[in-house]
C-alpha positions as CSV (number, residue, x, y, z in Angstrom):
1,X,0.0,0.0,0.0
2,X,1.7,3.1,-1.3
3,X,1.7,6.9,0.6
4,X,0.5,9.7,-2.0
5,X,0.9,12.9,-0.9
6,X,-1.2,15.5,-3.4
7,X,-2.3,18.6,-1.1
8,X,-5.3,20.5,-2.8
9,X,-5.6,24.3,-2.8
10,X,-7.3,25.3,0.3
11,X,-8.6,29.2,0.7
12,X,-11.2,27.8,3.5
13,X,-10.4,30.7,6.1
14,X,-10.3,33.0,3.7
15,X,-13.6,32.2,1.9
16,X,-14.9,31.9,5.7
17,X,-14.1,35.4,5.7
18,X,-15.5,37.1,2.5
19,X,-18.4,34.5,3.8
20,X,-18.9,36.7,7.1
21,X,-18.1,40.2,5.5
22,X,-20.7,39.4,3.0
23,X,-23.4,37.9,5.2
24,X,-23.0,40.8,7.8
25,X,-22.9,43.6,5.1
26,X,-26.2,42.3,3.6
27,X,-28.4,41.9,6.8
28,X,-26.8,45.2,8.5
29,X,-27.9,46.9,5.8
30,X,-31.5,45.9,5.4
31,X,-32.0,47.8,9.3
32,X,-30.2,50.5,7.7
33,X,-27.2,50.3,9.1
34,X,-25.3,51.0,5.5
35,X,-21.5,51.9,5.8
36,X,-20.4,49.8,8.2
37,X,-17.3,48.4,7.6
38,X,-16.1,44.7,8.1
39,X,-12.1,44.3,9.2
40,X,-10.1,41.7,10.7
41,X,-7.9,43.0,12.1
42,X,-6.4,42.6,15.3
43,X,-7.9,45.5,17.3
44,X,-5.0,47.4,18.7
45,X,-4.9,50.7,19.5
46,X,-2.8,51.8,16.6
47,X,-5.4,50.1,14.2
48,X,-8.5,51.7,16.2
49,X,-7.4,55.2,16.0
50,X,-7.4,55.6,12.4
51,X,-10.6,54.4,12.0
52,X,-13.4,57.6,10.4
53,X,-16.2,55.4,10.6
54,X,-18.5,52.7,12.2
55,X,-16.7,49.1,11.9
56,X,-17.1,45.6,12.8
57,X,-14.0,43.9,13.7
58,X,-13.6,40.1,13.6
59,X,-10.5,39.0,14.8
60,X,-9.3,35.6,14.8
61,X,-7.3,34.8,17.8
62,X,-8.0,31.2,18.5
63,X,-7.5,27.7,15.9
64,X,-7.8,24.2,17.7
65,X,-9.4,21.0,16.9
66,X,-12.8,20.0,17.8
67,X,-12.3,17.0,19.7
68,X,-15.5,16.3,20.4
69,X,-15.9,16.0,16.6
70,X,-13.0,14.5,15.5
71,X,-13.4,10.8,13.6
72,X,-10.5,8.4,13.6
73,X,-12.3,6.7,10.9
74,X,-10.5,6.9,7.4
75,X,-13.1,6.6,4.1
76,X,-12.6,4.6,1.3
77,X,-13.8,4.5,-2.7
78,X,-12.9,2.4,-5.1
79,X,-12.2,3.2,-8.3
80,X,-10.6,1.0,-11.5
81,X,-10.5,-2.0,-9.2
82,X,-7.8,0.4,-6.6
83,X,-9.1,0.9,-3.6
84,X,-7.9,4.8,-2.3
85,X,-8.2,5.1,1.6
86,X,-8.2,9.1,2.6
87,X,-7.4,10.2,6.3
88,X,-10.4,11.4,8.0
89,X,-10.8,15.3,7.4
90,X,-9.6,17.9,10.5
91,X,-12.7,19.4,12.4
92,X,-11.4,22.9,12.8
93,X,-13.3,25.7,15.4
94,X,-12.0,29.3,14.7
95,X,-13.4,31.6,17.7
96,X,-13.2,35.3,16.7
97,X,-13.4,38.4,19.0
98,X,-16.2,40.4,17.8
99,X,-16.4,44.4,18.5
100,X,-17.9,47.6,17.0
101,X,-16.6,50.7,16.6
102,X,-18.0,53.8,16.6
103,X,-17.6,57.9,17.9
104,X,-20.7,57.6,20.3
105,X,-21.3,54.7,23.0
106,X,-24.4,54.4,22.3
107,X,-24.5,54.0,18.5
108,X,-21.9,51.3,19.1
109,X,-23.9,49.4,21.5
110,X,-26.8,49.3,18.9
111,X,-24.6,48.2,16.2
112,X,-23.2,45.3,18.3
113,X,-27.0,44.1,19.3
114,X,-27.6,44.2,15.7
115,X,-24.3,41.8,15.0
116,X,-24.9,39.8,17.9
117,X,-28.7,39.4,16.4
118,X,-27.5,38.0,13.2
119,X,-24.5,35.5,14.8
120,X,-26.7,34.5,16.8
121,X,-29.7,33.8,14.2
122,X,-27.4,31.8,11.7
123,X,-26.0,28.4,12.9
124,X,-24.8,27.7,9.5
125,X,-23.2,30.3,7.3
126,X,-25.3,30.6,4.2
127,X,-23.8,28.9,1.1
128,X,-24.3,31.8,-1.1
129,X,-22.0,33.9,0.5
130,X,-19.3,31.6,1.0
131,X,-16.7,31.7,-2.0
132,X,-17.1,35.2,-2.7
133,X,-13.3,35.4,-3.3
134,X,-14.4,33.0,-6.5
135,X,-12.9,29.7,-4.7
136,X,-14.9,27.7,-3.3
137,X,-12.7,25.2,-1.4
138,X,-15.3,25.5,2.0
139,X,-18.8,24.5,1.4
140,X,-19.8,24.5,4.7
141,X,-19.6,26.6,7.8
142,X,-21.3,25.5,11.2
143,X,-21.4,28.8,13.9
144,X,-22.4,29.3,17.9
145,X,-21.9,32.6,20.0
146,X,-19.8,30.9,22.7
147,X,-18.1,31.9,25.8
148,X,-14.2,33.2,25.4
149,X,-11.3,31.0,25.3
150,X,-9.8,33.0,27.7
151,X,-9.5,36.1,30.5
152,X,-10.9,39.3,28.3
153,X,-8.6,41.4,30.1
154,X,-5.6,39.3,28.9
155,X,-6.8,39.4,25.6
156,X,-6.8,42.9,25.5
157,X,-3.1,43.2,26.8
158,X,-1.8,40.9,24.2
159,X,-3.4,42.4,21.6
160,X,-2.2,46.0,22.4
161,X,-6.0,47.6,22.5
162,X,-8.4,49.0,24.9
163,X,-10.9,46.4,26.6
164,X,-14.5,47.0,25.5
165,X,-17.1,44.6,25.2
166,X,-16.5,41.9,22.3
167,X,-19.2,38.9,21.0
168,X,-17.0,35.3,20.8
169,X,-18.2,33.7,17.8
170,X,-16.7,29.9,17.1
171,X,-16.9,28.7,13.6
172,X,-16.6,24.9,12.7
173,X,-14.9,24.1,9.9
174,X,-13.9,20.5,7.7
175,X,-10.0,20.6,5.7
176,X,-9.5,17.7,3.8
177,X,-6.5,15.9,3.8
178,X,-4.2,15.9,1.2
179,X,-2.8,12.5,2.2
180,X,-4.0,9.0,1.0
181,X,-3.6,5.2,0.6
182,X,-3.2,3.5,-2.6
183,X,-4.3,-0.4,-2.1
184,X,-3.6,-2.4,-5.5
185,X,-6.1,-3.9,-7.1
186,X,-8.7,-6.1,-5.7
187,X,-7.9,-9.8,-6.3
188,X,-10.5,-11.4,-7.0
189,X,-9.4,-15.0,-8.5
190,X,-7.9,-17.4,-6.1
191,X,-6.9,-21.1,-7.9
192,X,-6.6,-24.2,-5.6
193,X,-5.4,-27.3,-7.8
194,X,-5.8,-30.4,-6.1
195,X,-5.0,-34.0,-6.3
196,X,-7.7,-36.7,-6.5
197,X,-6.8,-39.5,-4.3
198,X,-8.9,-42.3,-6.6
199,X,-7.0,-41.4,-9.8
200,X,-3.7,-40.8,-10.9
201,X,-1.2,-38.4,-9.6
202,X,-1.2,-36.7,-12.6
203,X,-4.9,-36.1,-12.7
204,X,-5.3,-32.5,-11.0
205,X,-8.9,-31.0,-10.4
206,X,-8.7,-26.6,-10.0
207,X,-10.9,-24.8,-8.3
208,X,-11.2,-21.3,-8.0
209,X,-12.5,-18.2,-6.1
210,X,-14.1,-15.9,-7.4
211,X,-15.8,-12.4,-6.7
212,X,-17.8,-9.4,-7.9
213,X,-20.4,-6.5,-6.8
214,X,-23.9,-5.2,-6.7
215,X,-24.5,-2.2,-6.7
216,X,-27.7,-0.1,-8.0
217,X,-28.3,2.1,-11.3
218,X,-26.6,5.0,-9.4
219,X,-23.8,3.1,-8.5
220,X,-23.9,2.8,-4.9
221,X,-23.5,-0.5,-3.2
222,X,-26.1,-2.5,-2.0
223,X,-25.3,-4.4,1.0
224,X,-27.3,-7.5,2.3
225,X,-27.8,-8.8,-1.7
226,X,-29.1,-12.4,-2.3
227,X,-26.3,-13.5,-5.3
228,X,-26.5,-17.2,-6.9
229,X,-24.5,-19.3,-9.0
230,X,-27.6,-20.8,-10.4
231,X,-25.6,-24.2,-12.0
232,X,-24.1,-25.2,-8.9
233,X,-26.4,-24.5,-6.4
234,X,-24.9,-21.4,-4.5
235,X,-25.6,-19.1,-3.5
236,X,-23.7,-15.8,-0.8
237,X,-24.7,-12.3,0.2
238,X,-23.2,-9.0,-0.3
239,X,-20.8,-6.9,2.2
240,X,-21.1,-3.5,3.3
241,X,-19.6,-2.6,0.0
242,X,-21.4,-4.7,-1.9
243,X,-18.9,-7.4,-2.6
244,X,-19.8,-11.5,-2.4
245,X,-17.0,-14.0,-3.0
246,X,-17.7,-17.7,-4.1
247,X,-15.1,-20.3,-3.2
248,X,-14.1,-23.6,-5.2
249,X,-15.7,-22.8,-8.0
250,X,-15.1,-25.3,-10.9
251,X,-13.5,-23.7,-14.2
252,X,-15.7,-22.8,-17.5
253,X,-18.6,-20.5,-17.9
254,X,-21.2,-19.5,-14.7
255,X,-24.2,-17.6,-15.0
256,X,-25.1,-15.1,-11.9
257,X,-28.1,-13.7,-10.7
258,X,-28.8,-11.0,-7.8
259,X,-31.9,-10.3,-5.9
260,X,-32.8,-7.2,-3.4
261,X,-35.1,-7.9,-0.5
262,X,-37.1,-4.9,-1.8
263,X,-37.4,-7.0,-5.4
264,X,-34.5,-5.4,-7.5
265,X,-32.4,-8.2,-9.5
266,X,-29.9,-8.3,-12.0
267,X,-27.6,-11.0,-14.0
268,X,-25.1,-11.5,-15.8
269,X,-22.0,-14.2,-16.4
270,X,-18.5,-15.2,-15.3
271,X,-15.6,-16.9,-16.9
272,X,-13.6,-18.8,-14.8
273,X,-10.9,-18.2,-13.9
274,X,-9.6,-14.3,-14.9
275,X,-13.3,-13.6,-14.8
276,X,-15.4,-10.9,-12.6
277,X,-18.5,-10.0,-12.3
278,X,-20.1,-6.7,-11.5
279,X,-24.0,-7.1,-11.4
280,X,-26.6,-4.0,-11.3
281,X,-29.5,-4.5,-9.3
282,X,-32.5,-2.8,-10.6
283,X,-36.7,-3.0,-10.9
284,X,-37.4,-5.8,-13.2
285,X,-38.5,-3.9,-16.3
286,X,-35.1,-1.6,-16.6
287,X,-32.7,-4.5,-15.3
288,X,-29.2,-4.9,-16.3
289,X,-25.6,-6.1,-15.2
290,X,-22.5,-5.5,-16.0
291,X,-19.9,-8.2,-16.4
């Protein structure tokens, strides 16, 4: 099983980004809250004081994984008889520090209600205004309001600024790995010659295993499959993935058939050995294999 390592353009924080700027533009302005800028900056003093108008500032000061959604489970898909095994994908939470900034106290307290109204309102970031940089490498973006990942008065030293009231807003994110596992091809022909003990020792007798899939018109496997070898009296049931092996099958040509317990069937034929068979299970008046 060989390593590949092919790592895929990933914008995802940055589309997250243009994703928020757009989302809060668009319902700030419909209460008539036009103008408002969107930075994301770190909110220092320095940055603060050159500010001429209101702003929203989300800074992102915190990156960890989600634990809690983490999967240790790898996927698989097959493809060309290879099977490629991917690493699970990283769970990622962002938490920003979210502050408004304007001249008068009380225009900036109504501007942060506002903002806190629409985080608050939208656990999943919409997917037409994620992209907007014209990527589109996040497709997904679940959100909460959630409580700091640390002392606000420390965060407020490190970060150079004033403290002032701030909204923590954690965003979950998926990045796909780069990394996979590239099994060989299936095999899916065993031979077992024997010896038969009433003839003579040249005589040999070779049987063979064989194997093959169901799966349905889309493609997808169907697990649980009744599959027969009609001429022999056989008869196995599909895997999870769809797969069904038959062992010491004799050499020449089989017929097989497939049946669904919700009445989808398919059939087709084998060569043995070298042979597969790949049957599609579907209603009985568009049925058809593959083989």
């Amino acid at each position: 099983m060989a390593r590949v390592v092919d790592v895929p353009l990933n914008t995802a924080i940055a589309d997250l980004d243009e994703g928020l700027r757009a989302l809060l533009k668009r319902e700030l302005d419909k209460h008539g809250f036009e103008g408002v800028e969107i930075a994301f900056d770190a909110p220092s003093k320095e940055w603060s004081g050159k500010l001429t108008g209101p702003s929203v500032d989300l800074f992102l000061y915190d990156m960890r994984e989600a634990l809690d959604r983490a999967s240790a489970t790898p996927s698989e898909r097959r493809t060309n008889g290879v099977a490629i095994i991917s690493d699970p994908p990283l769970q990622l939470e962002l938490t920003y520090a979210v502050t408004a900034w304007t001249k008068a106290v009380e225009d900036e307290h109504r501007l942060l209600s506002q903002v806190l109204a629409i985080l608050y309102s939208y656990t999943d970031i919409p997917a037409d205004v994620l992209g907007q940089n014209g990527t589109r490498t996040l497709t997904r973006a679940e959100t909460s309001v959630g409580r700091p990942r640390e002392e606000k008065a420390d965060f407020w030293t490190s970060v150079g600024g004033q403290y002032k009231a701030s909204i923590d807003y954690v965003v979950q994110i998926v990045v796909e790995s780069g990394a996979t596992f590239v099994r060989g091809p299936e095999v899916r022909t065993t031979t077992i010659r024997t010896l038969q003990s009433d003839n003579p020792r040249s005589t040999l007798e070779e049987l063979h295993r064989i194997g093959g899939t169901v799966a349905d018109e889309d493609g997808v496997p169907l697990q649980g499959a009744w599959v027969a070898l009609p001429d022999t009296g056989r008869w196995a049931a599909t895997d999870g993935d769809g797969r069904f092996t038959f062992a010491r099958v004799l050499p020449g040509s089989h017929q097989v058939v497939t049946r669904t317990a919700d009445g989808r069937e398919g059939s087709g034929s084998v060569t043995v050995p070298g042979g597969r068979c790949d049957l599609v299970a579907a209603p009985a008046r568009r049925r058809s294999a593959r083989s």
